[in-house]
C-alpha positions as MATLAB code, in Angstrom:
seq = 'XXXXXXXXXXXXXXXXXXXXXXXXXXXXXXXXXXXXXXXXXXXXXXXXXXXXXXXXXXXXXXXXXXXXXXXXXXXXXXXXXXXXXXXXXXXXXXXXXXXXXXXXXXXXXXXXXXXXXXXXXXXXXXXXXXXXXXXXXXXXXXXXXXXXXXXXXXXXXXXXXXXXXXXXXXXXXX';
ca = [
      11.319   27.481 -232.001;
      10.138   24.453 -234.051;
      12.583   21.505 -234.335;
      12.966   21.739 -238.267;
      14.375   25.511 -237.888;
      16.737   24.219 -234.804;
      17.492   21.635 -237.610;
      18.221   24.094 -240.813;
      20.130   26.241 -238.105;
      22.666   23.536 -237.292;
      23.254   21.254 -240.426;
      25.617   23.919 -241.754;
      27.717   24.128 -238.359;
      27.838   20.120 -238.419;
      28.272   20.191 -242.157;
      31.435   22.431 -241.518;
      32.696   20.188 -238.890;
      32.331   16.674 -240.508;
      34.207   18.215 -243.913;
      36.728   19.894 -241.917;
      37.756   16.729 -240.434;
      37.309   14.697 -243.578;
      40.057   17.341 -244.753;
      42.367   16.642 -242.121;
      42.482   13.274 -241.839;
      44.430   12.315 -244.400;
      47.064   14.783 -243.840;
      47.489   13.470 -240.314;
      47.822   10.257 -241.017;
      50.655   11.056 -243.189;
      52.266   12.656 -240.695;
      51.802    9.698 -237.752;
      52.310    6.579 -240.318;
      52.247    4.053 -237.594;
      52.081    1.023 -240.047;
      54.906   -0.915 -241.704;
      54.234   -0.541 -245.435;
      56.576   -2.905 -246.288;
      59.064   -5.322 -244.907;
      62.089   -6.592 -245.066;
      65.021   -9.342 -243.697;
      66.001   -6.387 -241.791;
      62.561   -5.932 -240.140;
      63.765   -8.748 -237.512;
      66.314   -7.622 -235.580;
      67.524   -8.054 -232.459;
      66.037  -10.236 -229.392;
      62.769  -11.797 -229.258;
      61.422  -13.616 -226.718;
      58.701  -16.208 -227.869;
      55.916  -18.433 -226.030;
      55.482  -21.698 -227.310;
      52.901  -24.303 -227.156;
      51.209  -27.191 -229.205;
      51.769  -31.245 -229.804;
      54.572  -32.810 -230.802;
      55.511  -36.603 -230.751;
      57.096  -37.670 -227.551;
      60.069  -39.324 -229.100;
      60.705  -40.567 -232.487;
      57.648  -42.961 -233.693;
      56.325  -42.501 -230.144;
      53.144  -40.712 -229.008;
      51.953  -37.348 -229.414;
      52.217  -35.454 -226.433;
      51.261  -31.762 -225.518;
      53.882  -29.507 -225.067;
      55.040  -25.992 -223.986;
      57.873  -23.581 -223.911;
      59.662  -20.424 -224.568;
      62.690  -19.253 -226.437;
      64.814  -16.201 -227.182;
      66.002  -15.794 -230.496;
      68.094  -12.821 -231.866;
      67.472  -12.299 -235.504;
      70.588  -10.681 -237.307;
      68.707   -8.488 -239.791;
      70.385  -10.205 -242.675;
      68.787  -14.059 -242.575;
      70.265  -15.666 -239.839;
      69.181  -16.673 -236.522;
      70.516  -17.818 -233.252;
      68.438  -19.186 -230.300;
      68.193  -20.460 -226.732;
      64.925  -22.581 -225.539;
      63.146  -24.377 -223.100;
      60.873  -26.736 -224.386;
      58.682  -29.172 -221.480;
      56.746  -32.210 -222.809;
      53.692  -33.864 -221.127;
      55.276  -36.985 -221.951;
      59.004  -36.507 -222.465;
      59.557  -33.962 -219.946;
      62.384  -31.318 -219.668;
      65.157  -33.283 -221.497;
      67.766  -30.178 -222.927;
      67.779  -26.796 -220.918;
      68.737  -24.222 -222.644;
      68.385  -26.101 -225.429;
      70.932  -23.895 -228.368;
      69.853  -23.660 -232.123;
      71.040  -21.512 -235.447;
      68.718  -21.341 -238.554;
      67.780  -19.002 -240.987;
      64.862  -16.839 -241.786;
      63.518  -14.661 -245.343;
      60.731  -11.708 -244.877;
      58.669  -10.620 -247.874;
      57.603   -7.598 -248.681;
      54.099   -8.308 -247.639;
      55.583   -9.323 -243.628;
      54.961  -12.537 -244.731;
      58.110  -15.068 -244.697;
      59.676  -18.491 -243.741;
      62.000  -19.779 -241.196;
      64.267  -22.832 -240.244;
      65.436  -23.596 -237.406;
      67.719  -26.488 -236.284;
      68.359  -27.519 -232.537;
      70.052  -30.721 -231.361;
      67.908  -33.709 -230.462;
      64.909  -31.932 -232.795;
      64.356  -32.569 -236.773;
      65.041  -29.638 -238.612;
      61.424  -27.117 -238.290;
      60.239  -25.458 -240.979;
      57.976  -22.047 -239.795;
      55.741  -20.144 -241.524;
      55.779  -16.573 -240.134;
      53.935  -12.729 -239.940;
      55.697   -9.992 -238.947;
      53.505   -7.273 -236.940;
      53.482   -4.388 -235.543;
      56.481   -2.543 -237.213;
      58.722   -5.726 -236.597;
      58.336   -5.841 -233.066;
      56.254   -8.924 -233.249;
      56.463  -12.140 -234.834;
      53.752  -15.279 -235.065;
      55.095  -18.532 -236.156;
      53.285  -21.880 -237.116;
      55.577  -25.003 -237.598;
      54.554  -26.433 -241.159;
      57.450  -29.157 -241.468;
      57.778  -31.901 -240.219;
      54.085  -32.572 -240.400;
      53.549  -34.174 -237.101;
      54.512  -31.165 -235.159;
      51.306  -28.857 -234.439;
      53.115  -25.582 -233.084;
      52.398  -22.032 -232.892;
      54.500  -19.460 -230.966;
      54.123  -15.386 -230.635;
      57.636  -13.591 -230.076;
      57.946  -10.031 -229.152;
      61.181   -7.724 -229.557;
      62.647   -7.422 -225.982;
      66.095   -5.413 -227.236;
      65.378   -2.574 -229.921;
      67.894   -3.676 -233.324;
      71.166   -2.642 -233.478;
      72.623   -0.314 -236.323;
      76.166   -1.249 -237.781;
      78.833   -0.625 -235.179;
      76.499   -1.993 -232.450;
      74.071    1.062 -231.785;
      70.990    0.660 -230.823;
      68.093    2.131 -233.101;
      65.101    3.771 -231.245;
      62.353    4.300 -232.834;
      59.720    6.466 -230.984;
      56.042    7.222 -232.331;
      55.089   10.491 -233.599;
      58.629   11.219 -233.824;
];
């Protein structure tokens, strides 16, 4: 058999096959929407537990130093924010464990939003943030005050609650 009539033989099998799943696909991923269309204050909620690193200044008007940390931070769904950290600098050390703060926070509909947060012995940061992955991740840079050069990734660690306390679930394909 020549390799052009193997060829004419076949192209209507794979023609089949490629439309067929052309056909489909759209229709499954319909189904098994794993992407946040849209978002919301209520995207972040619950517990997050964030890694933080960049360069701050040691002390006010001092040097800059390198620095590293991490925090948990529960986000109320509605604005608000509460949060524990524990921030180390190469020059100033490990002055405040445990370090408490409150602020507040505003998502966009594109999972784009803002945050402020305000912990003793720190001026008042200002955070630009994205929220990823169905709410279940958050990336923050520090944008105010403009000295401090800080990035941090938080993941959920509790799923959100519901009103009354309940947890939600939410499970893939489900």
């Amino acid at each position: 058999m020549k390799l052009n009539e193997t060829i004419k033989r076949r192209l209507p099998f794979a023609a089949a096959v490629i439309i067929s799943s052309l056909a489909q696909g759209p229709a499954l991923m319909a189904q098994n929407n794993l992407f946040q269309q849209s978002c919301t204050d209520s995207t972040l909620q619950g517990d997050y537990g964030f890694a933080v690193s960049g360069m701050k200044p040691s002390s006010m008007g001092g040097p800059m130093e390198t620095m590293i940390g991490t925090a948990m931070t529960r986000f109320d769904g509605s604005g608000n924010l509460t949060q524990t950290d524990n921030i180390h600098g190469s020059i100033s050390g490990y002055p405040a464990p445990d370090r408490p703060g409150t602020g507040t926070y505003t998502v966009n509909p594109d999972c784009t939003g803002v945050m402020t947060i305000n912990a003793p012995g720190s001026p008042p940061l200002t955070g630009r943030i994205v929220v990823v992955d169905n709410g279940n991740e958050v990336r923050v840079a520090i944008v105010n005050p403009l000295t401090v050069m800080v990035t941090s990734n938080g993941r959920r660690v509790t799923p959100p609650l519901l009103d009354g306390g309940v947890f939600l679930l939410s499970v893939p394909g489900k």
